[in-house]
N, C-alpha and C positions, 0 to 999 in steps of 0.2 A: 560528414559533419560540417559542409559546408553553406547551409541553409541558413545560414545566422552570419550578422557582419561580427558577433565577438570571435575573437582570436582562437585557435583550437585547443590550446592547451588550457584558456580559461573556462572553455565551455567542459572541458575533462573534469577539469579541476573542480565546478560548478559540482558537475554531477558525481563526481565520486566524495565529495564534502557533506552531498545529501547521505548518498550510501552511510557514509561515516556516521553522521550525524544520528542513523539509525540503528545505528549497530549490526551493519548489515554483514560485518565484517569480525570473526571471533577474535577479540585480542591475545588468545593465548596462541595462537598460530597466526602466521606472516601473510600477507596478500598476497595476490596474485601478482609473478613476477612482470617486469616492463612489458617482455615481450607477449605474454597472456594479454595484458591490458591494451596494449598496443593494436592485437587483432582484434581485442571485443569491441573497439572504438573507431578502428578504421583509420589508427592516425598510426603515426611513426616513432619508433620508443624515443626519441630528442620530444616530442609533445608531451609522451607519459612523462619522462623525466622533469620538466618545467613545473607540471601540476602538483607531480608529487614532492618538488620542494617548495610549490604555493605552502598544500600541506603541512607539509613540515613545522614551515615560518609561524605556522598558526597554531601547531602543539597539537593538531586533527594525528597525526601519524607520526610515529617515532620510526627511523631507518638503523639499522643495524649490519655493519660492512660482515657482508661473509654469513647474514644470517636472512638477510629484507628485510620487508616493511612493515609494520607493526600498528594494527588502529590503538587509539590511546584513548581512555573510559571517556565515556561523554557526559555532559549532565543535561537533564534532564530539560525538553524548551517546554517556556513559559506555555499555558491553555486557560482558555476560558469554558465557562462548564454554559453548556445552553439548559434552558428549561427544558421539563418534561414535554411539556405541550409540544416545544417548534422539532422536539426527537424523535417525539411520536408521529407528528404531522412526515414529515422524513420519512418515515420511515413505512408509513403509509404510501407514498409516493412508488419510495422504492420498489414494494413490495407491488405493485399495481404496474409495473413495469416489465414483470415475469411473465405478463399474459399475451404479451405483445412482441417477442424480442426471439432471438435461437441464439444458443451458445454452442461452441464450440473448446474441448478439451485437448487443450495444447500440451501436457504435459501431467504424467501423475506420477512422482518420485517418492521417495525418503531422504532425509537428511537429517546431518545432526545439530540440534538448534545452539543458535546463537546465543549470545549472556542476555542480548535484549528480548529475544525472541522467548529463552527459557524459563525469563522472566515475568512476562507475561501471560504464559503458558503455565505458570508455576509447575515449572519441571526443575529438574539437575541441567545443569550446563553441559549438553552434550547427547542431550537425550533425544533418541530417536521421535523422529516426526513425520509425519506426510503431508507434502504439498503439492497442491494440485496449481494448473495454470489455467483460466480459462478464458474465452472472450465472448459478450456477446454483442450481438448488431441487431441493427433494425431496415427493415427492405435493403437486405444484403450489406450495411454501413456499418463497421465496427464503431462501435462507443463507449464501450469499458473494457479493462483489463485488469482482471480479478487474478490475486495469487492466496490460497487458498493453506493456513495449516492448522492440524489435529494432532492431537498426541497418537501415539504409535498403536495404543490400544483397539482406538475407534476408527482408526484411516485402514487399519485392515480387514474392518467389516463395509467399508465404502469402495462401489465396484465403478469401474472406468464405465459403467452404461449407464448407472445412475447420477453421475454427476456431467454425462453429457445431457441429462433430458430431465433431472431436478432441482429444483435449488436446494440447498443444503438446511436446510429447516426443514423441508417435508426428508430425506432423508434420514434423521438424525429422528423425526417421527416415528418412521417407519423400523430405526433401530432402539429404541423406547428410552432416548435422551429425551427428558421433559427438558428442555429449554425454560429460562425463567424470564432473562434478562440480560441487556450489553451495552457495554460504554465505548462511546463512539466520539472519535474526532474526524473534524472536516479542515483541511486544510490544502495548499498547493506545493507541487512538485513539478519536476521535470523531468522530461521521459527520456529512460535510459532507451540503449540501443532495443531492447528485447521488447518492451510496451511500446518502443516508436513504428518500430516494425509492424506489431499486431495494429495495433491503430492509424498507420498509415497516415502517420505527421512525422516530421524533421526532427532528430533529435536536440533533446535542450527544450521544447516545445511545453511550453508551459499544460498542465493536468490538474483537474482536481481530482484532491486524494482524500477518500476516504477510508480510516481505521478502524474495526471491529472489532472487540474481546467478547465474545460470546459466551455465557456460564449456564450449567443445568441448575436445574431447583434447588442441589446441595451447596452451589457456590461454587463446583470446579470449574474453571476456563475447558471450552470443550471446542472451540475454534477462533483463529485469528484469521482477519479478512483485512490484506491490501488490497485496495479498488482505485483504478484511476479512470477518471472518464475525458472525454472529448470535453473542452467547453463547450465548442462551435455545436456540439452537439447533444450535451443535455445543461439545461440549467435550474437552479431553483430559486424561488421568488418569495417573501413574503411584504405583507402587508402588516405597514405598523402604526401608530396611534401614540401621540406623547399623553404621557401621564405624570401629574405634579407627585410627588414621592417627597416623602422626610431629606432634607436639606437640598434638591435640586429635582427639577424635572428627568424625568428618563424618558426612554424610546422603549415599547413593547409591541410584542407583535399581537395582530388580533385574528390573522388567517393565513394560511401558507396556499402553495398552490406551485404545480410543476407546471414550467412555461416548454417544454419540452413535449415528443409527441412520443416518449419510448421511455421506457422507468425501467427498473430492474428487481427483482427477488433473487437474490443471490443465496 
């Protein structure tokens, strides 16, 4: 972790505050001990310790002698909602990016979901889930890292050959989820050890991350999608146009367009 001039325990600390911040962590059970976190990071448990009383100071984790460490509930960060059009335009991209790309499936588990995760999911806290890992590239260059989860029901009607060689739309097709609709965020992260690896940057290495809540026609959530991409290697661009609006001028877009030569259908 030494690809970065910040300090190692603040670049831990960085990354495990995102973790936090996502609830990546169940609060009714304690986290991973120092020296767990110590080998996932490559530092020395005096660095975990440091971070984890940045932590602390900042009310992210509560510590408890004789029992660890404990994430503490987060609220909720602020979002802004895009229009339909620049979502659609996206998403067009994306989907136009499956034709050109090969994925690879790193990992297809079960686990039991997180309060944010089961949340989202609108499951019970605890409830069985599968998630998959996958990556794909373009002329052999990895440029996303997708982690992939389904309720327990439908992830064990998806087989490890299909989600090496479809995206999870034509999938979910072919198991007669009518898909309706999904609310999506775009924002930035940083890439723990396990995406810096696959993607082949430094960790700490700034990502764009985009989040999926996928629902069929009834309304249920039927997949959540983390995606992080390379910047260096895909971007998205659009084209905007000011427009005079009731009390002040605004900025609207009028065309989007992928400046990048590889997109994705996940």
């Amino acid at each position: 972790m030494s690809d970065t001039p910040l300090p190692l325990y603040h670049k831990v600390y960085l990354l495990l505050k995102q973790r936090l911040q996502a609830e990546y962590y169940l609060t009714s059970a304690s986290m991973p001990g120092e020296n767990a976190l110590a080998v996932e990071f490559g530092v020395s448990r005096l660095t975990i310790r440091r971070a984890l009383d940045a932590l602390q100071q900042e009310g992210l984790v509560e510590r408890v002698q004789g029992r660890g460490t404990f994430a503490t509930p987060q609220r909720a960060p602020a979002s802004t909602a895009a229009s339909a059009s620049e979502i659609d335009t996206l998403m067009s991209h994306l989907a136009d990016m499956g034709m050109h790309t090969k994925v690879q499936l790193l990992a297809l588990t079960t686990e039991r979901a997180s309060g944010a995760l089961a949340h989202r999911l609108a499951l019970p806290e605890g409830s069985e889930v599968y998630r998959s890992v996958r990556v794909r590239s373009y002329d052999g260059l990895p440029f996303s890292y997708l982690t992939t989860y389904v309720p327990a029901d439908i992830g064990a009607r998806i087989t490890r050959r299909d989600l090496g060689s479809k995206p999870l739309l034509a999938i979910f097709k072919a198991l007669g989820i009518h898909v309706s609709g999904a609310q999506q965020t775009i924002s930035a992260v940083l890439a723990d050890p396990q995406s810096a690896e696959a993607l082949d940057v430094p960790i700490a290495t700034a990502l764009l991350n985009i989040r999926r809540l996928v629902k069929d026609a009834q309304g249920r959530p039927v997949e959540y999608l983390d995606a992080l991409y390379r910047p260096d290697r895909y971007e998205y661009r659009s084209d905007m146009q000011a427009h005079d609006t009731p009390g002040s001028p605004t900025w609207l877009p009028t065309a989007c367009h992928d400046e990048s030569s590889h997109s994705e259908n996940t």
